[in-house]
C-alpha positions in Angstrom: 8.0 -19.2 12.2 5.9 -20.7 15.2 2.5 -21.6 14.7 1.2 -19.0 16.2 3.2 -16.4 14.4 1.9 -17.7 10.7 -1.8 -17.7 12.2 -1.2 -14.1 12.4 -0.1 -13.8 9.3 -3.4 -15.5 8.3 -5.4 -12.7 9.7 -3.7 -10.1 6.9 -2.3 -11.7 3.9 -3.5 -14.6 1.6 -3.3 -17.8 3.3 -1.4 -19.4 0.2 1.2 -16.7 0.6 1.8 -17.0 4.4 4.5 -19.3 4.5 6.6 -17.3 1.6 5.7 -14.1 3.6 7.1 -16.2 7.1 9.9 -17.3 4.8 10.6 -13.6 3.8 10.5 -12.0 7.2 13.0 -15.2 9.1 15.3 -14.1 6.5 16.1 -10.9 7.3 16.3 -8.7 10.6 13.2 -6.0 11.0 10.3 -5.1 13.3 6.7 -5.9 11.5 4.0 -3.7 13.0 0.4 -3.3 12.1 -0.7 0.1 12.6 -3.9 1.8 12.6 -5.3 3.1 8.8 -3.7 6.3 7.9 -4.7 8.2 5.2 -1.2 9.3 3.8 0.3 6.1 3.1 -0.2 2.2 3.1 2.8 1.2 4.8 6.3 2.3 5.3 9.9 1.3 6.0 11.8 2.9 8.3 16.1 2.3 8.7 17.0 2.1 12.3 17.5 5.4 14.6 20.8 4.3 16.1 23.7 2.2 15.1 22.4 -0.8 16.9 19.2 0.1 16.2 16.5 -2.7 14.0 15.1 -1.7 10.8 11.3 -1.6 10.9 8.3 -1.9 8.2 4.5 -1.0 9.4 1.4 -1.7 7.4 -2.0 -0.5 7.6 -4.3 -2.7 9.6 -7.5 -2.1 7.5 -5.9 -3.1 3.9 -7.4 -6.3 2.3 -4.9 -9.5 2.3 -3.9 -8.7 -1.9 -2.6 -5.2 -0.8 -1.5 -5.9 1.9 0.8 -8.4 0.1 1.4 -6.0 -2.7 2.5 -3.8 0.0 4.3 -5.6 2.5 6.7 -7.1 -0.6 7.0 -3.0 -1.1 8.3 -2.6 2.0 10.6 -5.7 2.1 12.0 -4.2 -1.4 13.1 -1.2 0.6 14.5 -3.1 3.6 17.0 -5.5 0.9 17.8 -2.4 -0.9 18.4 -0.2 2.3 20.7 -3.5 3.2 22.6 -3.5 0.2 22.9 0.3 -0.7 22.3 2.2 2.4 20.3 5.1 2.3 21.8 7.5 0.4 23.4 5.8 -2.5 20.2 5.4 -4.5 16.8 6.6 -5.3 14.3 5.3 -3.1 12.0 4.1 -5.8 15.0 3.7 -8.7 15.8 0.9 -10.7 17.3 -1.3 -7.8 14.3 -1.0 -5.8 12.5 -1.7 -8.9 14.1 -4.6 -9.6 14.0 -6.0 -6.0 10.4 -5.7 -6.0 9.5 -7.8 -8.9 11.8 -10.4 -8.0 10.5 -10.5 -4.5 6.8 -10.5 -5.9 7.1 -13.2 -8.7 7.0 -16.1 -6.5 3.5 -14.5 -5.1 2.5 -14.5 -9.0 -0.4 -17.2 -9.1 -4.0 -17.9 -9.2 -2.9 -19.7 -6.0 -2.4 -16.7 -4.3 -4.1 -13.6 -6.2 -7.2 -13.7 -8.3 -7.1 -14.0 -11.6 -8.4 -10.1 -11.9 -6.0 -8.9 -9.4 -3.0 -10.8 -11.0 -3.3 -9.8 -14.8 -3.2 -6.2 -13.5 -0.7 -6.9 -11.3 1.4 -8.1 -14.1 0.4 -4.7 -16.4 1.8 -2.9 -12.8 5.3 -4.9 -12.8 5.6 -3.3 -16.5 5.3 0.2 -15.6 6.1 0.4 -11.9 5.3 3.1 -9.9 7.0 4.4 -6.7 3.4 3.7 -5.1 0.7 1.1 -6.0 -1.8 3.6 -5.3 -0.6 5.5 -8.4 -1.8 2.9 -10.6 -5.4 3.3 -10.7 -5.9 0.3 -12.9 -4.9 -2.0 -9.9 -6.2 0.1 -7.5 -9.6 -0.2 -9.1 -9.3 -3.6 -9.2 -8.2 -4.1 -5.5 -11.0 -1.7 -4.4 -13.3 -4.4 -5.3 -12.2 -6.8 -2.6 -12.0 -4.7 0.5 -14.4 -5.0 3.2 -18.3 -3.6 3.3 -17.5 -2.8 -0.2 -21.2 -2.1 -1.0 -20.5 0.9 1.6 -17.5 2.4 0.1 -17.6 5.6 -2.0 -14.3 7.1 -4.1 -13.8 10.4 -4.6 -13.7 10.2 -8.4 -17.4 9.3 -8.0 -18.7 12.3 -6.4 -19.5 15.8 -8.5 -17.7 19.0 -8.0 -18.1 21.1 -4.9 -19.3 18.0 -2.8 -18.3 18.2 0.7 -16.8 14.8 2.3 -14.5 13.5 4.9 -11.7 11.7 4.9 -10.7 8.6 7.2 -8.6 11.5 9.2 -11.6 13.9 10.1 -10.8 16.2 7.4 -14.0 17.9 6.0 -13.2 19.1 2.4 -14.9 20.2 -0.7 -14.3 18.4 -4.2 -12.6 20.5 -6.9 -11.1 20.2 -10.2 -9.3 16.9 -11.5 -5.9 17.4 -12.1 -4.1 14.5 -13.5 -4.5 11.5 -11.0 -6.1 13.6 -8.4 -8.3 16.0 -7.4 -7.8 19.7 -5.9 -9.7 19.8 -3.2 -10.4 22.7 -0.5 -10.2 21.4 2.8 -12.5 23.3 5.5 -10.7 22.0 8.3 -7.9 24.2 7.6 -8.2 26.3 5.2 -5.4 24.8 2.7 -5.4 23.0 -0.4 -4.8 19.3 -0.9 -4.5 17.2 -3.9 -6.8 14.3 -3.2 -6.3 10.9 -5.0 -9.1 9.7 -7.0 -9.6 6.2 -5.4 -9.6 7.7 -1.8 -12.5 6.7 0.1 -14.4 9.2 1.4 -17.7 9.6 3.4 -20.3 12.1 1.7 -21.2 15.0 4.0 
């Protein structure tokens, strides 16, 4: 990559892991956008719209560099197993998308790169993958820790019952019950229901 390119990089992920990321994305053939935060997901992939057409994977702007890098090897996961499978041949988070993943994310496995907190639950993850690394609440808990204004930041699972908060999207809503992973929560916006994850971050209204 150009100079300029992996000074970018340096702006979003680890700057030990920049040239492996560089190295990653010259391999293969897809759009890298950085998108504003959105509440619903962390990044995506997305196969081209026409024949001709590029593949293209987007990442949240606002994430710190470790998920960011978690997440970007995600998304690269889904790109080589797109390549190799297409899209309808496979589960999108099955056991080749699994296994594409960790292989993708062991040469990122160092003290080099992650801190030593981040990387021993990292490595618990990689033994019981889930289809989002927002599902694991143990790394999640520990990646909380190193976002920005983090003396600011307030989760969900924090708050009692019935306390009203927003989201990042505007959404006013009122805490309810826990169920599993998440929480039930009313949202007077709209009138519906939502099921809230417990490590969202929320402002308290």
């Amino acid at each position: 990559m150009k100079a300029e390119e992996l000074e970018l990089l340096k702006r979003y992920f680890p700057a030990a892991s920049v040239n492996i990321v560089g190295e990653m994305f010259e391999q293969r053939k897809f759009k890298l956008h950085f998108k504003r935060p959105r509440t619903s997901k962390l990044g995506d992939f997305r196969p081209p719209r026409t024949n001709n057409g590029i593949c293209a994977i987007t990442l949240n702007l606002d994430l710190n560099p470790y998920q960011m890098l978690i997440t970007y090897v995600h998304e690269v996961a889904h790109y080589d197993v797109y390549q190799k499978y297409g899209s309808r041949s496979v589960q999108p988070h099955g056991t080749e998308w699994q296994n594409q993943f960790t292989t993708l994310l062991l040469p990122f496995m160092t003290e080099i790169i992650f801190p030593k907190d981040v990387l021993a639950a990292l490595q618990k993850h990689l033994q019981h993958i889930k289809a989002s690394s927002t599902a694991d609440q143990n790394l999640q808990r520990v990646l909380h820790k190193y976002n920005k204004n983090q003396t600011s930041i307030v989760t969900l699972e924090n708050l009692p019952n019935s306390t009203r908060f927003m989201l990042k999207n505007g959404l006013v809503f009122q805490k309810g019950e826990k169920q599993r992973t998440r929480y039930k929560c009313y949202c007077e916006t709209n009138g519906r229901w939502y099921f809230v994850a417990a490590l969202a971050e929320v402002q308290v209204i």
